[in-house]
N, C-alpha and C positions, 0 to 999 in steps of 0.2 A: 315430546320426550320419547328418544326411542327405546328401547329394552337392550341392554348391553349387556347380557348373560350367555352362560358357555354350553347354555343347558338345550339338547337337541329338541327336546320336547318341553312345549310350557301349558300349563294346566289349569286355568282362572274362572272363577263364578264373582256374580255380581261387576259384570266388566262394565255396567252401566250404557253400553253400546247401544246407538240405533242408529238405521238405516243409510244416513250421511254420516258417521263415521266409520273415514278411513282406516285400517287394520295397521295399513303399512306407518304409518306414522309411530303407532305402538313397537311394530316389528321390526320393521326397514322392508328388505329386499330378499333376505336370508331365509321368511321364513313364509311357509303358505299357513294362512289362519282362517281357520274351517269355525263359525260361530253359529247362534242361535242367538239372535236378540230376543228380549222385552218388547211385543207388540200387542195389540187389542185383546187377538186371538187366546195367548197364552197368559195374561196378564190377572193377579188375581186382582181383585173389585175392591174399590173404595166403599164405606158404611151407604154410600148415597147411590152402591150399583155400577160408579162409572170406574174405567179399567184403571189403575195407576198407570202414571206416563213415564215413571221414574225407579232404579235402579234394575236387578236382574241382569238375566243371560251371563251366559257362556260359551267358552271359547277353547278353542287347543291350538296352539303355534307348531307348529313340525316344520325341523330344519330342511331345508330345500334339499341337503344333503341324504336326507332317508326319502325312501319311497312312500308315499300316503295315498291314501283316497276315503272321501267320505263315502259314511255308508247310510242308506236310507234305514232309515227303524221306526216303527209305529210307536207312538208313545202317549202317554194318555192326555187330558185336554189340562192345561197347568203343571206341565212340567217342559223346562228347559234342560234338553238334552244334546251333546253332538257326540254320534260316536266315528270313529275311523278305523282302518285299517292301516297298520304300517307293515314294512319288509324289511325287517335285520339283518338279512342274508337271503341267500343263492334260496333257501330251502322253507326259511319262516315267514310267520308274519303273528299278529295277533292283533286283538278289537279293544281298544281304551274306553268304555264311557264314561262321559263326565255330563253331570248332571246336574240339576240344582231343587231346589222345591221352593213354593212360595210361601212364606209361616201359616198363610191359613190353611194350607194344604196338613199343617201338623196341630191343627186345634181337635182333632177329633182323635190326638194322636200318632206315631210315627205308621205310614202302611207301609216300607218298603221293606 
């Protein structure tokens, strides 16, 4: 099912994505979709240590119409982030992040 909205920029956590799926099937052809899946790496731990295989990541859709690019940003180990750069004009731009945390990451309470 693809996303039939008018909205230049789309903003989603917990997009449940990984590695074989296709963005474009969510988006079409309209839009570039800059993500951070759920993988080993970033994934917080089951009681028995092993990674969940299941939910997280996020994403940002930018309509092919704005100018985008993603930007590289260090980010700490348990957090899904993607952030970009867009251009409004001849002159601007500014930096979106979107982010997500995993609930064990707020058992010791909120850090950000």
């Amino acid at each position: 099912m693809q996303c039939q909205c008018p909205y230049p920029v789309v903003c989603l956590t917990e997009t449940w994505w990984h590695s074989k799926t296709d963005a474009a099937e969510a988006f079409g052809s309209d839009y570039i979709v800059y993500r951070k899946d759920r993988n080993a790496k970033n994934s917080p731990r089951n009681p028995d240590g092993e990674p969940k295989k299941r939910g997280g990541g996020v994403a940002i859709a930018v309509s092919k119409s704005l100018k985008s690019k993603i930007l590289r940003v260090r980010g700490s180990a348990g957090l899904e982030q993607v952030w970009i750069q867009m251009s409004l004009g001849a002159e601007s731009g500014w930096t979106q992040p979107k982010a997500g945390k995993s609930p064990e990451m707020f058992q010791n309470g909120p850090t950000l």
